[in-house]
C-alpha positions in Angstrom: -0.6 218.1 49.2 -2.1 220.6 46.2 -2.5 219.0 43.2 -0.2 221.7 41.6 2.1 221.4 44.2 5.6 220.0 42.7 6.9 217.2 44.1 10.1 215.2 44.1 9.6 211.4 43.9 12.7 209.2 44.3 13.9 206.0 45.2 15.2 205.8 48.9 17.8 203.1 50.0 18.4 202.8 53.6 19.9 200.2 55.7 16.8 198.0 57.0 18.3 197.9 60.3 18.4 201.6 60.5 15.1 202.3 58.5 13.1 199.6 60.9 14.7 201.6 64.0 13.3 204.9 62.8 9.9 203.6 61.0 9.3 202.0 64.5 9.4 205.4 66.5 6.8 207.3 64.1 3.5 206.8 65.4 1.1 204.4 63.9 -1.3 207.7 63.3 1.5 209.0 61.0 2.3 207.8 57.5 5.8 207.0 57.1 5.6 209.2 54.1 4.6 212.7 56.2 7.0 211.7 59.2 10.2 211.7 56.2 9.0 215.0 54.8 8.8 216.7 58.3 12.4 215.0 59.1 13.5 217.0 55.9 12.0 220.3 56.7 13.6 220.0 60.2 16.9 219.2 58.9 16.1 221.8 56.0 16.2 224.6 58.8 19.0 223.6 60.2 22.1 225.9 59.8 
């Protein structure tokens, strides 16, 4: 991310059962942090 970028920071609560489901299909090689925002954009283009 650009440092001038603006971000949103929050506090997520999720089920652990269904967070551990989905943290467990994102590749090691991605943070969990950049698989969530590309999960957003996805569902962002969604109509």
């Amino acid at each position: 991310m650009a440092k001038n970028e603006k971000v949103k920071k929050f506090l997520l609560e999720v089920p652990e059962e269904i967070w551990n489901k989905w943290k467990d299909k994102v590749p090691r090689s991605v943070s969990l942090n950049k698989a969530l925002i590309e999960l957003l954009k996805k569902e962002g283009e969604k109509k």
